[in-house]
Kinemage of the C-alpha trace (Angstrom):
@kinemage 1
@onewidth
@group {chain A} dominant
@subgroup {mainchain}
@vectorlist {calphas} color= white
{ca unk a 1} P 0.000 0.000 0.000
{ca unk a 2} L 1.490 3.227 -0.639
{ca unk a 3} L 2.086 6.180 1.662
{ca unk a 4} L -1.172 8.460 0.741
{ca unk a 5} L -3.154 5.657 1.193
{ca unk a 6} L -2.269 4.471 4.282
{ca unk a 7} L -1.854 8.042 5.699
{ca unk a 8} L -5.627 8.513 4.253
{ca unk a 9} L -6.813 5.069 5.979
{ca unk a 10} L -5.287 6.381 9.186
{ca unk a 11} L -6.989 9.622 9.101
{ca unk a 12} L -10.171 7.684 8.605
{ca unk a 13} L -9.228 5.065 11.784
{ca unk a 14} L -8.457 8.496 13.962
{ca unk a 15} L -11.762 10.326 13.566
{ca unk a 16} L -13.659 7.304 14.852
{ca unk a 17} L -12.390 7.606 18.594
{ca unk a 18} L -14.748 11.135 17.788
{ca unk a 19} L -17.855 8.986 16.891
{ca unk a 20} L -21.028 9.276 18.803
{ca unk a 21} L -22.607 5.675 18.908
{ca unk a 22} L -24.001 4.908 22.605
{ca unk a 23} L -26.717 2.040 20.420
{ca unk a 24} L -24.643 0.248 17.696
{ca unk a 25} L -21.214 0.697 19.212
{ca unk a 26} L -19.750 0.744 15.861
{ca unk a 27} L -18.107 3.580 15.312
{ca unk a 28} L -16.671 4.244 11.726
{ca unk a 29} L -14.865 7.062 10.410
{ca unk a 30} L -14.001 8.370 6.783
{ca unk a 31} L -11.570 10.855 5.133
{ca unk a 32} L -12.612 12.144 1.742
{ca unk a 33} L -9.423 13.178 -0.715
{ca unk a 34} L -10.035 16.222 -2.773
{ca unk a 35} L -8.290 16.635 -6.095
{ca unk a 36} L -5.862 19.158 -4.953
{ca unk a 37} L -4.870 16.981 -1.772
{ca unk a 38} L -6.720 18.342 0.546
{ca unk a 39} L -8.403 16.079 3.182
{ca unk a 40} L -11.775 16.160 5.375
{ca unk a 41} L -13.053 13.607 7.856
{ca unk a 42} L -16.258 12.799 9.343
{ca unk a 43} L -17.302 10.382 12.279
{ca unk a 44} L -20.967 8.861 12.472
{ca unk a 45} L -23.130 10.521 15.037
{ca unk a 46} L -26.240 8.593 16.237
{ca unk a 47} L -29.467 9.779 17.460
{ca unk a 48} L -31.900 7.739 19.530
{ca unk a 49} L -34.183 8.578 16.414
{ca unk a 50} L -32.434 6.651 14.071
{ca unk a 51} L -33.179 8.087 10.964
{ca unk a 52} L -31.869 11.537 12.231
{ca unk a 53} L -28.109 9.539 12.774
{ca unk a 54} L -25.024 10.888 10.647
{ca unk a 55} L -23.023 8.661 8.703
{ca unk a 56} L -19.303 9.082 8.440
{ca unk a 57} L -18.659 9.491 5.021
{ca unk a 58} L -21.945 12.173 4.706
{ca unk a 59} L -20.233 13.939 7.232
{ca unk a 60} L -17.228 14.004 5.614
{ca unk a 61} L -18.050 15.372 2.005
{ca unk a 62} L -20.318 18.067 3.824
{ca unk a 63} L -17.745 19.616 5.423
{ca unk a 64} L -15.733 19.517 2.019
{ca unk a 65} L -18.563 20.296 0.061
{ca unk a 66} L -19.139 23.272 2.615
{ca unk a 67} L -15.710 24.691 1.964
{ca unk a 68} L -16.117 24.681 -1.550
{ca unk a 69} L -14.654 21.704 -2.709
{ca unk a 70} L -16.531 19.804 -5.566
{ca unk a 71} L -13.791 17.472 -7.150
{ca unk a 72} L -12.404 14.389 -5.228
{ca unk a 73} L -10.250 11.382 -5.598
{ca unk a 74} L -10.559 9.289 -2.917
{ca unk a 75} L -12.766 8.220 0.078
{ca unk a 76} L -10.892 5.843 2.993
{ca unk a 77} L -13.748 4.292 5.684
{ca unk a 78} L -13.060 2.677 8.745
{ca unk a 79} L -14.753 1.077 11.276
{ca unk a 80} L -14.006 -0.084 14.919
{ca unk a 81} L -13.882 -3.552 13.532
{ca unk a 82} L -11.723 -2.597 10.701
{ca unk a 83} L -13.943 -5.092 9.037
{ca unk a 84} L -13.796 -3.585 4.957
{ca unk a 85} L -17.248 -1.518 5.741
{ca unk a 86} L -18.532 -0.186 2.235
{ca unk a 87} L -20.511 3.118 2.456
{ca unk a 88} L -24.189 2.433 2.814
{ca unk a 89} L -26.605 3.124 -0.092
{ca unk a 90} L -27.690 6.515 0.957
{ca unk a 91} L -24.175 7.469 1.720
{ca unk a 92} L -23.272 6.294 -1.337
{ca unk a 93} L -26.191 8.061 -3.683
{ca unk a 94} L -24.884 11.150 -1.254
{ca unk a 95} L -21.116 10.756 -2.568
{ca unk a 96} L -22.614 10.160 -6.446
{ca unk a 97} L -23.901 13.921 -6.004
{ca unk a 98} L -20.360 15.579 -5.817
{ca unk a 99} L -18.238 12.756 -7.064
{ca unk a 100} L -17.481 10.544 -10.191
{ca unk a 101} L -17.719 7.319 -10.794
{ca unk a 102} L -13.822 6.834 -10.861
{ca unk a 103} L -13.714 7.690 -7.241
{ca unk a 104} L -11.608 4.864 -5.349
{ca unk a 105} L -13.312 3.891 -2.306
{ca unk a 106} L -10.983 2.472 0.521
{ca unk a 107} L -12.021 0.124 2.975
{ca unk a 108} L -10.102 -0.370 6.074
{ca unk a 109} L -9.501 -4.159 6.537
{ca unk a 110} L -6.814 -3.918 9.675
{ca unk a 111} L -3.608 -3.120 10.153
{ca unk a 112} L -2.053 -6.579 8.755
{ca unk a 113} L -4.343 -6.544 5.694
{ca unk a 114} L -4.766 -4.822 2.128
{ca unk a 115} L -7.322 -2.444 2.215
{ca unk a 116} L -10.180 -3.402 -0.138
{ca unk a 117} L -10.462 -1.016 -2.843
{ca unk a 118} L -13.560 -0.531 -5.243
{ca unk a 119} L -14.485 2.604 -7.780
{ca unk a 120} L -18.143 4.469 -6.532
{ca unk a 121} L -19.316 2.923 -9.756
{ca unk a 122} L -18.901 -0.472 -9.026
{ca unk a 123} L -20.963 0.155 -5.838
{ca unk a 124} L -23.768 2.067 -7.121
{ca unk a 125} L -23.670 0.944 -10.905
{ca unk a 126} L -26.833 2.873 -12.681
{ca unk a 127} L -26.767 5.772 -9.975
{ca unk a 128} L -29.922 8.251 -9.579
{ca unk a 129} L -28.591 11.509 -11.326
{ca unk a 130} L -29.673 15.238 -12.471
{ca unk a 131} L -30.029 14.070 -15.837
{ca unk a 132} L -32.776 11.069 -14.914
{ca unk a 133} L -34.878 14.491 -13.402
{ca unk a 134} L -35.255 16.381 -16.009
């Protein structure tokens, strides 16, 4: 694995220990790699309602996507049980707003394991998009 990935993985493992999760106790984190470098993270935050929870990687891109950033690379997630968690569906419609279908999507598999790696298209083939509105 090379350096930016692993230093983007670890970003993702660090933001977890930030996650509010007092009913799943799975806390996952995600760092979200714009095109000029830059990176944002995001921890999920759960709510007793659970439809009003944040997920880690919408976190993330808001943040991103709140500084003005619309082009990314990469997206690293993590969770507690560094088991290769995949963004959700809904996270991952959220991520086709603002991002390609080229962007590589990292999933944390432990420390003394290769990260599984898959493109945004791959995981949402046929995505809901402006065009389909119109």
């Amino acid at each position: 694995m090379d350096e930016e990935t692993e230093a983007l993985i670890e970003a993702a493992r660090e933001i977890r220990s930030a996650a509010h999760v007092p009913y799943s106790e799975y806390p996952v984190g995600a760092a979200i790699e714009t095109t000029d470098g830059e990176v944002f993270v995001g921890c999920n935050l759960e709510n007793a309602n659970y439809s009003n929870s944040l997920h880690a990687e919408e976190v993330a891109i808001s943040d991103a996507v709140k500084r003005g950033h619309r082009d990314f690379t990469r997206l690293a997630v993590s969770s507690g049980r560094q088991d290769g968690v995949t963004p959700c569906g809904m996270c991952r419609q959220t991520l086709a707003e603002f991002c390609d279908d080229d962007l590589r999507v990292i999933c944390d598999e432990g420390a003394d394991a290769e990260p599984s790696e898959y493109t945004l298209g791959e995981l949402l083939p046929n995505t809901i998009t402006e065009e389909m509105l119109e």
